[in-house]
C-alpha positions as CSV (number, residue, x, y, z in Angstrom):
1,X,121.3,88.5,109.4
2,X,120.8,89.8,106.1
3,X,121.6,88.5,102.6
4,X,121.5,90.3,99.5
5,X,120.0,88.5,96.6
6,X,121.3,90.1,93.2
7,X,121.6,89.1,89.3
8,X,123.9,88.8,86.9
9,X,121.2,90.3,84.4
10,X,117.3,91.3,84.5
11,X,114.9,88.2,83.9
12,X,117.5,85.5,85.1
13,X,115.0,84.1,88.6
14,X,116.4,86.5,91.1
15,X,112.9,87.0,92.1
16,X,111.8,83.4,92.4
17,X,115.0,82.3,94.2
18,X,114.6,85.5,96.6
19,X,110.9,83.9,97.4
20,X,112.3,80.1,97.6
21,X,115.2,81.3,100.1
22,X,112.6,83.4,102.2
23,X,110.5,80.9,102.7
24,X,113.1,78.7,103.3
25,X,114.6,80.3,106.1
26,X,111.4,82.3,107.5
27,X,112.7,85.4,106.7
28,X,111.8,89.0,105.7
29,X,111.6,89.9,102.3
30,X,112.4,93.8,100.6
31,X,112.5,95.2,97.6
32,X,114.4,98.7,98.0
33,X,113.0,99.9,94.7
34,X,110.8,98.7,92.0
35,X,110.4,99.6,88.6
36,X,107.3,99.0,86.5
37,X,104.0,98.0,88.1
38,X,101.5,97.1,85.3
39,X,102.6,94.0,85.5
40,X,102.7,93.8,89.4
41,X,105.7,93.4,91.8
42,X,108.1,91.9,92.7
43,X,106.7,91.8,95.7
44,X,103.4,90.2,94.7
45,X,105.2,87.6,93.4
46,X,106.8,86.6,96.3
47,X,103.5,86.5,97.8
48,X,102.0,84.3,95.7
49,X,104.9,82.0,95.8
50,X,104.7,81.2,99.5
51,X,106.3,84.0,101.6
52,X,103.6,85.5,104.0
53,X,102.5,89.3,103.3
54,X,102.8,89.9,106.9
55,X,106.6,89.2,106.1
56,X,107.4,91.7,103.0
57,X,108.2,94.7,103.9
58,X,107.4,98.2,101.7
59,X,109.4,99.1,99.3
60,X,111.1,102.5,100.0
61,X,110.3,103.5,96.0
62,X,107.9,102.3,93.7
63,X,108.3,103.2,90.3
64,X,105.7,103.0,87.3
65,X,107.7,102.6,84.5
66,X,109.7,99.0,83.8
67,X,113.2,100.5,83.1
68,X,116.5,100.6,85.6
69,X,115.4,103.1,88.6
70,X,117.8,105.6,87.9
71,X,115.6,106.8,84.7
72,X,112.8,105.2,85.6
73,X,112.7,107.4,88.5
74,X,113.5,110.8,86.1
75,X,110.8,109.9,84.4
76,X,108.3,109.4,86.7
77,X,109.4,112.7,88.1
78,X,110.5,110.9,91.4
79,X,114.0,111.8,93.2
80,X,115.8,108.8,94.6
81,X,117.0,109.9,97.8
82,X,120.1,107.0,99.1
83,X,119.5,108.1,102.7
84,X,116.0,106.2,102.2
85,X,117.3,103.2,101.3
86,X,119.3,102.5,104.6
87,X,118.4,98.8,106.0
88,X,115.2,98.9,106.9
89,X,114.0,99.7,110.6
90,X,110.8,98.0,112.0
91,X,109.1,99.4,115.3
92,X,112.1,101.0,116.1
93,X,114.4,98.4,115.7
94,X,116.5,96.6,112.9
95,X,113.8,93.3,111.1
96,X,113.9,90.0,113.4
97,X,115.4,87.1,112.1
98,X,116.6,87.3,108.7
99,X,116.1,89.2,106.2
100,X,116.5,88.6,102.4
101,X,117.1,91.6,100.0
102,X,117.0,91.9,96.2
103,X,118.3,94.3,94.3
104,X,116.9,95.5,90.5
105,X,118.4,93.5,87.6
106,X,121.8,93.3,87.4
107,X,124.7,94.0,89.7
108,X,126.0,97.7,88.2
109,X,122.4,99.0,87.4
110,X,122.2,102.5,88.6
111,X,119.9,103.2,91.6
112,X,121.2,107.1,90.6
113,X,123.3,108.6,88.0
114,X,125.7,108.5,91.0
115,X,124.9,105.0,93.1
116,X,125.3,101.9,91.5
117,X,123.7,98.6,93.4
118,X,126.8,97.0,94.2
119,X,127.7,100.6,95.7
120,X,124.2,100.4,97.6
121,X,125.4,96.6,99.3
122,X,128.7,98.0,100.3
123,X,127.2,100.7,102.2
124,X,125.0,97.6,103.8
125,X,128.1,95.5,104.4
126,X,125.5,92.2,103.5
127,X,127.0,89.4,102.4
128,X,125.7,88.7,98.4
129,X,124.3,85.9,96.9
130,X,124.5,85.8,92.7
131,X,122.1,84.5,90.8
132,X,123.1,83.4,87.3
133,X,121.1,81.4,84.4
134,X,123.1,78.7,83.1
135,X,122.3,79.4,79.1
136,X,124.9,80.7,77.2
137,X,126.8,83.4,78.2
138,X,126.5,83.0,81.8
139,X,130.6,82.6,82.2
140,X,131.5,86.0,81.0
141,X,128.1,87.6,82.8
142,X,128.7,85.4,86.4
143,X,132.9,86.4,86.5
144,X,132.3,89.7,85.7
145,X,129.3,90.2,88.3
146,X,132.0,88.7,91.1
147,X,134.8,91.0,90.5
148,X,132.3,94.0,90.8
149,X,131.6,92.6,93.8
150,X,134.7,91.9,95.4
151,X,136.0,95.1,93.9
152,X,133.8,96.9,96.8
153,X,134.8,94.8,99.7
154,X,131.8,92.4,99.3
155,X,131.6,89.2,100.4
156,X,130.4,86.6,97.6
157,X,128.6,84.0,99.8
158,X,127.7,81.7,96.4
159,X,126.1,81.5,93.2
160,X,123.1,79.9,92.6
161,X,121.7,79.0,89.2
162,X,118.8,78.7,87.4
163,X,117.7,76.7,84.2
164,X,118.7,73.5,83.0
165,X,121.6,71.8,84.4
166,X,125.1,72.9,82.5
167,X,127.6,71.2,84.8
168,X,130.9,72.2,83.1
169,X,129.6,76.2,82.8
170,X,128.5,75.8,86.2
171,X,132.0,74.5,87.7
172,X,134.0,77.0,85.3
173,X,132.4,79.9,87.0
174,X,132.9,78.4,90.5
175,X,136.3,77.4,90.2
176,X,137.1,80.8,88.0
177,X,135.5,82.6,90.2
178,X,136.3,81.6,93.6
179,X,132.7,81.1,94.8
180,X,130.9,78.0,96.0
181,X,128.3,76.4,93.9
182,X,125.0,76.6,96.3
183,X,123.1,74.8,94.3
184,X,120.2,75.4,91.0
185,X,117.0,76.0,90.7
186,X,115.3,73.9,87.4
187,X,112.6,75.8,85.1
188,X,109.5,74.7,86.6
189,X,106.6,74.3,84.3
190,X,103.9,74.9,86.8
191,X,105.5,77.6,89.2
192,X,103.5,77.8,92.5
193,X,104.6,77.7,96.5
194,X,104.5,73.9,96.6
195,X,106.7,73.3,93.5
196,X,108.9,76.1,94.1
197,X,109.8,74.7,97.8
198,X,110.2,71.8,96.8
199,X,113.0,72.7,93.9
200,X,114.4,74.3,96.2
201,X,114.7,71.6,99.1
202,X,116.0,69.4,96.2
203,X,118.2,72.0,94.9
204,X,120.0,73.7,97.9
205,X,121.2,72.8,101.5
206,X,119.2,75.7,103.6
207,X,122.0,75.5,105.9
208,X,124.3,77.1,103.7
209,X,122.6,80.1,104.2
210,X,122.7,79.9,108.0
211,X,126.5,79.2,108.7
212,X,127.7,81.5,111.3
213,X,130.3,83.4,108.5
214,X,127.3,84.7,106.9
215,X,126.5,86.5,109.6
């Protein structure tokens, strides 16, 4: 089983709910490319927010400077070869158990000036999870993000937010948009393991990721 955590921009908590949801369901964590590591990984983050090292697997590309891979990549003199970042294969077979992937910033960033990330899930056939803010904005940013989606075959398991609670933005884009509501994720003010797993608990129904249709 594989889910596919993406954004509707850069910065919105993709990373901290990829780490919640990985530790939640015991999973296996990858990053297929990341850009900018002077201020560590994404990766490392997910570390140090609960998910066990033995459990995060190598990214196929790392990438020094913070900017969308495509240039990123140009300028670090670094060809992105698509062939590399096939699902990844552990002694010989596909990971045990599940395995959560994120993608880079938002859904249409370029992985190459010609493959976008929502291109990259559709070759994976992996069902997508969104992860929106709730500040303003979000409506136009969240619909937009689904129809991409859906516009490649992909399946939309949910949205889940993060920030302060915005009930009516949140239902707008789940009703508009066709997509259940998992759940949200608050702005902790100390951000650890413990508080994240908890918010999460609190937040989401971990069973919702496990439903046999998500498979």
């Amino acid at each position: 089983m594989t889910i596919v955590v993406t954004g509707t921009d850069t910065d919105v908590g993709k990373t901290v709910f990829a780490a919640a949801l990985t530790v939640a369901l015991g999973a296996h964590y990858w990053k297929p490319v990341q850009a900018g590591l002077e201020d560590g990984t994404d990766a490392g983050t997910v570390v140090r927010l609960g998910v066990p090292a033995a459990r995060v697997l190598p990214e196929a590309y790392r990438l020094r400077t913070p900017c969308s891979p495509h240039r990123a990549a140009e300028i670090d003199g670094v060809t992105i070869d698509p062939a590399r970042l096939a699902l990844p294969v552990v002694e010989g077979s596909m990971v045990a158990g599940p395995l959560v992937v994120e993608g880079a910033g938002g859904v249409l960033v370029p992985v190459t000036r010609d493959l976008l990330f929502a291109d990259l899930f559709a070759r994976w056939r992996a069902p997508v999870v969104l992860v929106a803010r709730t500040g303003l904005g979000t409506i136009s940013h969240s619909l937009l993000s689904i129809e991409a989606l859906r516009a490649r075959g992909l399946t939309v398991r949910g949205i889940a937010f993060v920030g302060e609670a915005v009930a009516d933005s949140e239902a707008t884009i789940a009703a508009i948009g066709g997509v259940k509501r998992l759940g949200r994720l608050p702005r902790l003010d100390r951000l650890d393991a413990g508080t994240l797993a908890a918010a999460f608990a609190d937040g989401f129904d971990v069973e919702d990721f496990r439903v046999e249709d998500f498979r």
